[in-house]
N, CA, C and O atoms as a DFTB+ gen file, in Angstrom:
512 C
 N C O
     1  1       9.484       0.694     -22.819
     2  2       8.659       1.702     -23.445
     3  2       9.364       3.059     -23.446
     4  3       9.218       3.605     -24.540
     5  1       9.846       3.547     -22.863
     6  2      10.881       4.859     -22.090
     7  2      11.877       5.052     -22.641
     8  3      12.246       6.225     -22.691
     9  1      12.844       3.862     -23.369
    10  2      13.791       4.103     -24.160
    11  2      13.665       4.358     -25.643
    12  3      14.189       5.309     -26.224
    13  1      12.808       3.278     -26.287
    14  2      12.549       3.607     -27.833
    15  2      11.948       5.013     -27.879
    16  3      12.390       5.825     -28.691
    17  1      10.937       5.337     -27.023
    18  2      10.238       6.647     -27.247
    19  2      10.826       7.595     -27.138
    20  3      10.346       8.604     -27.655
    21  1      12.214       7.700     -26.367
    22  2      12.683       8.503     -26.647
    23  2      13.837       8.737     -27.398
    24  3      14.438       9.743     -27.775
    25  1      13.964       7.662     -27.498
    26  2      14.758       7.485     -29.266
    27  2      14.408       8.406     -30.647
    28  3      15.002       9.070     -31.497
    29  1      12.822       7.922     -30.229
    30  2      12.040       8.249     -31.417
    31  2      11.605       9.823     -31.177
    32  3      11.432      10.504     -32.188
    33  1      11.514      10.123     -30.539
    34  2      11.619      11.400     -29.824
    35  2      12.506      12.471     -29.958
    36  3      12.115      13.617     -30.176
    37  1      13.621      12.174     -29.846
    38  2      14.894      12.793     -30.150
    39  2      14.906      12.667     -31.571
    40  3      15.007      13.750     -32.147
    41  1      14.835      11.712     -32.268
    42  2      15.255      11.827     -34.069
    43  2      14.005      12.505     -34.671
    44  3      14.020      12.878     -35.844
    45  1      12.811      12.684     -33.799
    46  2      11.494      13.502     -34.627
    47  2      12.263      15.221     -34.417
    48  3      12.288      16.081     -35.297
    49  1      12.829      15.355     -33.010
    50  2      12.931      16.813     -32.902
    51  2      14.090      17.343     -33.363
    52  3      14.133      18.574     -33.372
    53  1      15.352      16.557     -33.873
    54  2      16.153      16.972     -34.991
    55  2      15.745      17.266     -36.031
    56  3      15.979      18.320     -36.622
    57  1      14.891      16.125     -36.498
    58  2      14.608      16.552     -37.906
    59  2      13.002      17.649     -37.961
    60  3      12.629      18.098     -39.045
    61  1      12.743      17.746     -37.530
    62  2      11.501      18.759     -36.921
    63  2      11.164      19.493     -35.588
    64  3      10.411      19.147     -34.678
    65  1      11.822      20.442     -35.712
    66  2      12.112      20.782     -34.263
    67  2      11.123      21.625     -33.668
    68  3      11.204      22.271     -32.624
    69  1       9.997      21.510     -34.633
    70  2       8.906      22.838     -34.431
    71  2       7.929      22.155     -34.229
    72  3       6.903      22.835     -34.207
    73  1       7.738      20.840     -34.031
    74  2       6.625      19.562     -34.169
    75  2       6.603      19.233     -32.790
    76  3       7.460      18.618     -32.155
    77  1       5.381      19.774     -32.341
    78  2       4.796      18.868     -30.588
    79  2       4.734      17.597     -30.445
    80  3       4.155      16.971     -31.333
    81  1       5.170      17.036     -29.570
    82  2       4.901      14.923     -29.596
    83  2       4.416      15.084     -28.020
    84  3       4.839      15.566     -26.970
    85  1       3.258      14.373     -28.524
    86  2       2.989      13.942     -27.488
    87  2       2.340      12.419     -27.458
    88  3       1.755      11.796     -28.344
    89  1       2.766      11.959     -25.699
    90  2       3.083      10.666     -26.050
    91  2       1.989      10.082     -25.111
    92  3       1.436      10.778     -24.259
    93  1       1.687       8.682     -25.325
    94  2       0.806       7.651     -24.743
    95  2       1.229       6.650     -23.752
    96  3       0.853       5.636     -24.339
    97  1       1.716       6.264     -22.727
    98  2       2.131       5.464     -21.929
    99  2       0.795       4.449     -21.714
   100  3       0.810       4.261     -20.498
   101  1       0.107       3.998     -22.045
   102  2      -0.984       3.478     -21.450
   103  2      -0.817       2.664     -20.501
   104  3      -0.155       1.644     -20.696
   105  1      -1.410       2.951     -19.198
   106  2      -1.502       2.216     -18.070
   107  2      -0.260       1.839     -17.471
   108  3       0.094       0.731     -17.068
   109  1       0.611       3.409     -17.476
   110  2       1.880       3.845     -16.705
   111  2       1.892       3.203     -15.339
   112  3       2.566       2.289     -14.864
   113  1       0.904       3.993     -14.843
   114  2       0.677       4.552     -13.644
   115  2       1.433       5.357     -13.172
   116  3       1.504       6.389     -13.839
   117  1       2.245       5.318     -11.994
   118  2       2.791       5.702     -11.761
   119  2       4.239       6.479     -12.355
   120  3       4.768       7.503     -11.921
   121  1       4.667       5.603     -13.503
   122  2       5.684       6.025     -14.725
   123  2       5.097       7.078     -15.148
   124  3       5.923       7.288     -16.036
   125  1       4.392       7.894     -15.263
   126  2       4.103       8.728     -16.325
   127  2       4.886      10.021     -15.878
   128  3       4.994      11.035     -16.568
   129  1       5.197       9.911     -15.140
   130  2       6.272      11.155     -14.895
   131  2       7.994      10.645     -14.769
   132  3       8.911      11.442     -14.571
   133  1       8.128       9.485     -14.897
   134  2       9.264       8.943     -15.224
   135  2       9.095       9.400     -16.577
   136  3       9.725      10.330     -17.079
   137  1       8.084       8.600     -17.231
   138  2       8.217       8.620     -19.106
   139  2       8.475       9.932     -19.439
   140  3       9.484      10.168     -20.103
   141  1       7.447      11.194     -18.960
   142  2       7.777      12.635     -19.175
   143  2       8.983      13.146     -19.309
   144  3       9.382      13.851     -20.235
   145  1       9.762      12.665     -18.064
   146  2      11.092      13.348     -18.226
   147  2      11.896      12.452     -19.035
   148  3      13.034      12.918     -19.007
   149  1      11.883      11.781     -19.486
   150  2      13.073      10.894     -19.735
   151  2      12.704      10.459     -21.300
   152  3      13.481       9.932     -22.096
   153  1      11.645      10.733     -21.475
   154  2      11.300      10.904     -22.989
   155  2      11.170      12.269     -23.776
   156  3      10.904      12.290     -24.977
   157  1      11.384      13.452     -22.990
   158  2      11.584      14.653     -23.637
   159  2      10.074      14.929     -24.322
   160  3      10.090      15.971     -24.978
   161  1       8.561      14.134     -24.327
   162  2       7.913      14.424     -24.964
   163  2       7.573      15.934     -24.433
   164  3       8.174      16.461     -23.497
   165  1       6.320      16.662     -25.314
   166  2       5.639      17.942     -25.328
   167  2       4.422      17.674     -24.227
   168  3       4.150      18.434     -23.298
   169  1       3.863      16.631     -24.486
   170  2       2.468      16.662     -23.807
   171  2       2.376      15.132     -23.521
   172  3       3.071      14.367     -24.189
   173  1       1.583      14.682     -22.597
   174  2       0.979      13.397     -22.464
   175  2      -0.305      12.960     -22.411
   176  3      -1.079      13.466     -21.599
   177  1      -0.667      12.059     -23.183
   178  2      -2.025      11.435     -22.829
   179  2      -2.261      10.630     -22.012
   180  3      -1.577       9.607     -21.987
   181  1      -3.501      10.864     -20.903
   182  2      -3.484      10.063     -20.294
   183  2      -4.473       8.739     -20.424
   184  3      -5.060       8.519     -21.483
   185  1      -4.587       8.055     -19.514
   186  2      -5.671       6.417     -19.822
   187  2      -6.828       6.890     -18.743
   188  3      -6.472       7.518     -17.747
   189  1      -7.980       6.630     -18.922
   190  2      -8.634       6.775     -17.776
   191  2      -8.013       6.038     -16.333
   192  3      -8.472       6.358     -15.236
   193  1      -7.385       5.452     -16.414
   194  2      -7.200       4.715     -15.120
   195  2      -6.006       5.654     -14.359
   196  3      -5.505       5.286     -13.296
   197  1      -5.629       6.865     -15.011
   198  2      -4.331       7.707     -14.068
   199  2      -5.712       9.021     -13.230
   200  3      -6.794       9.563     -13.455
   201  1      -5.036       8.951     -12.601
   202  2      -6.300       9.799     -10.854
   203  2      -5.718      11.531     -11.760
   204  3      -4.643      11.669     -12.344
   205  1      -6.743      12.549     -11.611
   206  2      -6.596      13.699     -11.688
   207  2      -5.341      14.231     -11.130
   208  3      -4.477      14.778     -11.815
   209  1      -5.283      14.066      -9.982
   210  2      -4.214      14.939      -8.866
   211  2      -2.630      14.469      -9.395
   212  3      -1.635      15.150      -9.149
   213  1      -2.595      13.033     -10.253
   214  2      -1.480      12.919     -11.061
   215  2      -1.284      13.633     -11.781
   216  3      -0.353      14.439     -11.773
   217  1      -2.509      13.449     -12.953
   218  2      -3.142      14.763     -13.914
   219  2      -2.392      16.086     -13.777
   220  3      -1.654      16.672     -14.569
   221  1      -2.666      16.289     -12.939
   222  2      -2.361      17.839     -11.812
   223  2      -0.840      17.903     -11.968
   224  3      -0.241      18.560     -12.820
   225  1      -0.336      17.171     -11.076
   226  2       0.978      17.035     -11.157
   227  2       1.839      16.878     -12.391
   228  3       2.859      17.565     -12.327
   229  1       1.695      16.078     -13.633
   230  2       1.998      16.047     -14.667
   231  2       2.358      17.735     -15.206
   232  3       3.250      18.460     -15.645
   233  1       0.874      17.690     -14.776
   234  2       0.706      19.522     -15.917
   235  2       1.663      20.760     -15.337
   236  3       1.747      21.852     -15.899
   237  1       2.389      20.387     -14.076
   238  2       3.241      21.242     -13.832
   239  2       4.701      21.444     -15.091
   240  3       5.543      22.334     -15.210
   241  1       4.459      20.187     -15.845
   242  2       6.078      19.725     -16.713
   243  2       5.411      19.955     -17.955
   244  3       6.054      20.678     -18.717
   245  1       4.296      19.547     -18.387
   246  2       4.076      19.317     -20.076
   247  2       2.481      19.481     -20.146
   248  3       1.805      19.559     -19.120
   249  1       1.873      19.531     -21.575
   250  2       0.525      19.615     -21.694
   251  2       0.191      17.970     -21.115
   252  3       0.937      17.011     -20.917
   253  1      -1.196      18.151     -20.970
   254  2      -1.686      16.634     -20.752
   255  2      -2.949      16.681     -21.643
   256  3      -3.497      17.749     -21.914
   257  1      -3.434      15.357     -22.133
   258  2      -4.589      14.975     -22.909
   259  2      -5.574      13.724     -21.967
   260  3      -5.141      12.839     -21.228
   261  1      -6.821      14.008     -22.275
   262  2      -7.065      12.909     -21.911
   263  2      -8.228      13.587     -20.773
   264  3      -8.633      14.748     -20.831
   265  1      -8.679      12.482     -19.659
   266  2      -8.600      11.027     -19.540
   267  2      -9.782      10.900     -19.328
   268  3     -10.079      10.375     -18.255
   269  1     -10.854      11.311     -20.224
   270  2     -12.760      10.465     -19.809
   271  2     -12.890       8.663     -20.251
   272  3     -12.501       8.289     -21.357
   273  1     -13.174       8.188     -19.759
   274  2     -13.307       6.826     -19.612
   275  2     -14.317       6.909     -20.604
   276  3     -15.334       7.602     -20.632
   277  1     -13.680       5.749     -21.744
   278  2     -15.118       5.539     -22.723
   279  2     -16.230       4.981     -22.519
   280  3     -17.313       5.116     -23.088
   281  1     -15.792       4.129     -21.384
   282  2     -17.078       3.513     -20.956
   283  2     -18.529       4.448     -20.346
   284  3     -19.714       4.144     -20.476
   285  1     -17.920       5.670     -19.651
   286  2     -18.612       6.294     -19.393
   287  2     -19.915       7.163     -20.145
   288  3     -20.992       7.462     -19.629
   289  1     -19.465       7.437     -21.440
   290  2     -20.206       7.890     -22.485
   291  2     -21.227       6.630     -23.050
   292  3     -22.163       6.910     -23.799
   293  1     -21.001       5.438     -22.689
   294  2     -21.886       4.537     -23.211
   295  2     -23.088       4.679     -22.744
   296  3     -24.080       4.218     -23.309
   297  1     -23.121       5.702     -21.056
   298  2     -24.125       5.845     -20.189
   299  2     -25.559       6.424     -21.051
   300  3     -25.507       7.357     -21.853
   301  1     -26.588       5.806     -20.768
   302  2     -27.939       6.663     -21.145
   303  2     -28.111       7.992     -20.417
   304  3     -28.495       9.112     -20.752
   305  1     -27.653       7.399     -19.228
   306  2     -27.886       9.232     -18.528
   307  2     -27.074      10.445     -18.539
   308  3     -26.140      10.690     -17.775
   309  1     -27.651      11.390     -19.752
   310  2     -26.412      12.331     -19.521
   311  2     -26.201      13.272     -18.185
   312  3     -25.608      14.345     -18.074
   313  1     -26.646      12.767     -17.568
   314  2     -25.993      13.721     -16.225
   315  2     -24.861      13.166     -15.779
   316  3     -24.030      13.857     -15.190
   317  1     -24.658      11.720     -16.020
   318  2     -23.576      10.916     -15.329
   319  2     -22.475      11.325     -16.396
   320  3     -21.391      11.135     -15.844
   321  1     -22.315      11.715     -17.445
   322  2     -21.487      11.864     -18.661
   323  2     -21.070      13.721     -18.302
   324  3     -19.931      14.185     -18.250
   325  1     -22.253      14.414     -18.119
   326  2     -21.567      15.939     -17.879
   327  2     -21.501      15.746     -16.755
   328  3     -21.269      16.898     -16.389
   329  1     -21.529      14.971     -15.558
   330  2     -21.173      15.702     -14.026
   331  2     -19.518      15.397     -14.362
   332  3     -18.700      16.237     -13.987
   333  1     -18.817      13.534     -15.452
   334  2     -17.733      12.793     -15.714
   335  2     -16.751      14.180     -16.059
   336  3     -15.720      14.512     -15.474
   337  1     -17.659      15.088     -17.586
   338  2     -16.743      15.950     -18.654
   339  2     -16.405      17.194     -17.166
   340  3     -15.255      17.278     -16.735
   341  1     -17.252      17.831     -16.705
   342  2     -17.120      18.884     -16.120
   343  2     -15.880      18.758     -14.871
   344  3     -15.027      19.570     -14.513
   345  1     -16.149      17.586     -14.475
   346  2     -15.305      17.381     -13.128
   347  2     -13.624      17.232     -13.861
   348  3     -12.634      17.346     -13.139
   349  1     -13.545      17.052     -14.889
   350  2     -12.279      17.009     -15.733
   351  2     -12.051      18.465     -16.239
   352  3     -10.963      19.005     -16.038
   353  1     -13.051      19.106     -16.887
   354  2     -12.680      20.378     -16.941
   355  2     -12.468      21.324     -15.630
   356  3     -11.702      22.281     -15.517
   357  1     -13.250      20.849     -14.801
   358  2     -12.639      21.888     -13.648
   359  2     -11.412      21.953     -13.040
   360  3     -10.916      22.861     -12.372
   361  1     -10.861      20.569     -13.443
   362  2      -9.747      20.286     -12.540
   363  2      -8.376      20.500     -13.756
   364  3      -7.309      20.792     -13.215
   365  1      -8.343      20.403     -14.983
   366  2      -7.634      20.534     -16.135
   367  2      -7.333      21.743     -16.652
   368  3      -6.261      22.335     -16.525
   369  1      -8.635      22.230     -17.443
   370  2      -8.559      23.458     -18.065
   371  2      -7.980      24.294     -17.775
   372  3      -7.281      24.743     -18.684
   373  1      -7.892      24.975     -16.493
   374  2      -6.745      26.419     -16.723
   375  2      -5.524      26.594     -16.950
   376  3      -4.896      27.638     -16.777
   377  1      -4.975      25.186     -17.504
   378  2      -3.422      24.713     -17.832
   379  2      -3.381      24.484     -19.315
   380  3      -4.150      25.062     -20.083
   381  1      -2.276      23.448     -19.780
   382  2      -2.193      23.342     -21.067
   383  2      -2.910      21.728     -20.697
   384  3      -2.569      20.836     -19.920
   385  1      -3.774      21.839     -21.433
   386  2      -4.363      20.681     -21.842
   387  2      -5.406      20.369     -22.975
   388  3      -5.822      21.218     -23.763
   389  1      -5.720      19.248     -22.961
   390  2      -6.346      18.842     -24.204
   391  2      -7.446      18.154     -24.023
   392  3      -7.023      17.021     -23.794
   393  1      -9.155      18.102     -23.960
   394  2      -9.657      17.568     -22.936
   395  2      -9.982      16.197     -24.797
   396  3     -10.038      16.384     -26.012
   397  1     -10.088      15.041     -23.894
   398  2      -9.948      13.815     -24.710
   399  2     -10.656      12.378     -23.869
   400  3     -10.959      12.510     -22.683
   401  1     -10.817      11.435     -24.364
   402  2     -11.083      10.216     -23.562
   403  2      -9.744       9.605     -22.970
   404  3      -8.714      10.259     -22.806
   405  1      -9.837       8.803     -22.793
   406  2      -8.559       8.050     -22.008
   407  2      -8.080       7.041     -22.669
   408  3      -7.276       6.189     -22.291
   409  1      -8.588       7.161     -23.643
   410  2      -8.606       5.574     -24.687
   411  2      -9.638       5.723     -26.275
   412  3     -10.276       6.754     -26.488
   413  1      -9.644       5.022     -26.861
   414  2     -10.416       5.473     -28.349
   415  2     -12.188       5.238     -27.687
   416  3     -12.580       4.727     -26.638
   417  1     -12.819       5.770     -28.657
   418  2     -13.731       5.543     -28.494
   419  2     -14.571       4.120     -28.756
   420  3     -14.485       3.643     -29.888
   421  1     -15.386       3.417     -27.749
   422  2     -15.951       2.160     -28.540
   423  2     -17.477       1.924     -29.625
   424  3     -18.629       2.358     -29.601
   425  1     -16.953       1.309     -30.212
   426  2     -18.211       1.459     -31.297
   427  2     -19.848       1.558     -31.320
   428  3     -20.759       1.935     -32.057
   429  1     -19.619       0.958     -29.995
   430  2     -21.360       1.112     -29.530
   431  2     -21.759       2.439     -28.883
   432  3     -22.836       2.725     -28.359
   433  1     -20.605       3.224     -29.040
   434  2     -21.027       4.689     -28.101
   435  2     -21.981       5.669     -29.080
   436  3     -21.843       6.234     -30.165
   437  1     -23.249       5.511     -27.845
   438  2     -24.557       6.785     -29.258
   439  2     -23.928       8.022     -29.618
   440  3     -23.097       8.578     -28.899
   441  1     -24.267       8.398     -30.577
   442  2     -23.759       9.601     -31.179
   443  2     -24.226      10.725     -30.581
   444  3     -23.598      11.782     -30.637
   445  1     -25.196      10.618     -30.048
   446  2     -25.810      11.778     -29.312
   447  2     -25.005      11.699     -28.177
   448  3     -25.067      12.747     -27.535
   449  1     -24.326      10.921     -27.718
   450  2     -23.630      11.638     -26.351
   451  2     -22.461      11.775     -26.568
   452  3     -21.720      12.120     -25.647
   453  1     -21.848      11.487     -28.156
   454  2     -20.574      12.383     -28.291
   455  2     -20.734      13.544     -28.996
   456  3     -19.792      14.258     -29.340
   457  1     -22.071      13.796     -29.262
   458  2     -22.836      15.156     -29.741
   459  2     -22.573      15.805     -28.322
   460  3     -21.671      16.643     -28.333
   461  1     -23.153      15.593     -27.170
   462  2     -23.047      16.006     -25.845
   463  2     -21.747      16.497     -25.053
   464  3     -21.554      17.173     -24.043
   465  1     -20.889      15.787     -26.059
   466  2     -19.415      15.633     -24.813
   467  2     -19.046      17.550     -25.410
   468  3     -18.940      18.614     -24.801
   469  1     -18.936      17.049     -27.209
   470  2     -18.305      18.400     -27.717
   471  2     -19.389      19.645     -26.968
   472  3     -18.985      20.697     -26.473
   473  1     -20.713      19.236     -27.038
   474  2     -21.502      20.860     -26.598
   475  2     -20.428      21.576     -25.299
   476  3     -19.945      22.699     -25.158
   477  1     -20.352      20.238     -24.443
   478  2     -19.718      20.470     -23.091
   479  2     -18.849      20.939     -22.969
   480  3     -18.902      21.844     -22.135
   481  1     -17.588      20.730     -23.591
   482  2     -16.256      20.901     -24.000
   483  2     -16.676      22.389     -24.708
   484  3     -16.311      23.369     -24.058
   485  1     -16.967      22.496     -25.214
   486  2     -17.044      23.909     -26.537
   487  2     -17.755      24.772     -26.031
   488  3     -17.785      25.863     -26.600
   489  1     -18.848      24.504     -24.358
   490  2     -19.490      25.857     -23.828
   491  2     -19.089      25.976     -22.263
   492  3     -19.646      26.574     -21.342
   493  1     -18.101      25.308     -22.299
   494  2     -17.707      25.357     -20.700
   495  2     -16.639      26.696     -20.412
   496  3     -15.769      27.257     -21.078
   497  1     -17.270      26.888     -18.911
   498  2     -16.643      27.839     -18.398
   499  2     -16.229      27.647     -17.349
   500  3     -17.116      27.061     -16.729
   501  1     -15.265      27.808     -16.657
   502  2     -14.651      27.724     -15.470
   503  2     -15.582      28.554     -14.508
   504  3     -16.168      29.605     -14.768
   505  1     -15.578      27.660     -13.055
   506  2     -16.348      28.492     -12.154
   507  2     -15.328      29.009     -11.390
   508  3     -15.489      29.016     -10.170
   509  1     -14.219      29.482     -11.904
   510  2     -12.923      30.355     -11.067
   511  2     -13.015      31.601     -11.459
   512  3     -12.227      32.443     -11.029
């Protein structure tokens, strides 16, 4: 995975050198800071299954995207969905990041709680 990408990586930023890539390792784990460096990407997305404090660590090198578990939004209760978004923004946001799921969204997810995610995302404030 580590070599083509950054194959592909290198021939995007010759020929576009003003173009952000950012890249997907899904279910690295632990690689995702191998892949970072060694793929030259801009930013990374992460999978729900990589822990914050990686998160953390990542964001010292590049933006990061990511990682709410889609499953989580399937929840009826939105408290379990904003305690999920907030605990990601608290720990993300004052860096370069991108707040995102960890994976696409699945089709059975109600619209009202991805009505919910953006309110969250779009009125949040850091308690720093």
């Amino acid at each position: 995975m580590i070599k083509p990408t950054s194959n592909i990586v290198k021939t995007l930023k010759e020929k576009f050198p003003h173009i952000k890539i950012i890249g997907f390792p899904k279910g690295a784990g632990k690689l995702y800071h191998k892949y970072t460096k060694e793929t030259n990407v801009d930013g990374i997305s992460c999978d729900y299954d990589l822990q914050l404090d990686e998160m953390l660590k990542l964001q010292k090198n590049v933006l990061v995207q990511g990682n709410l578990n889609p499953n989580t939004i399937l929840s009826e209760n939105s408290k379990i969905i904003e305690e999920s978004v907030i605990k990601i923004m608290d720990n993300l946001s004052n860096n370069r990041f991108i707040f995102n799921l960890g994976h696409g969204i699945l089709p059975e997810t109600p619209i009202k709680n991805v009505e919910l995610i953006v309110k969250l995302v779009k009125n949040y404030h850091s308690s720093e």
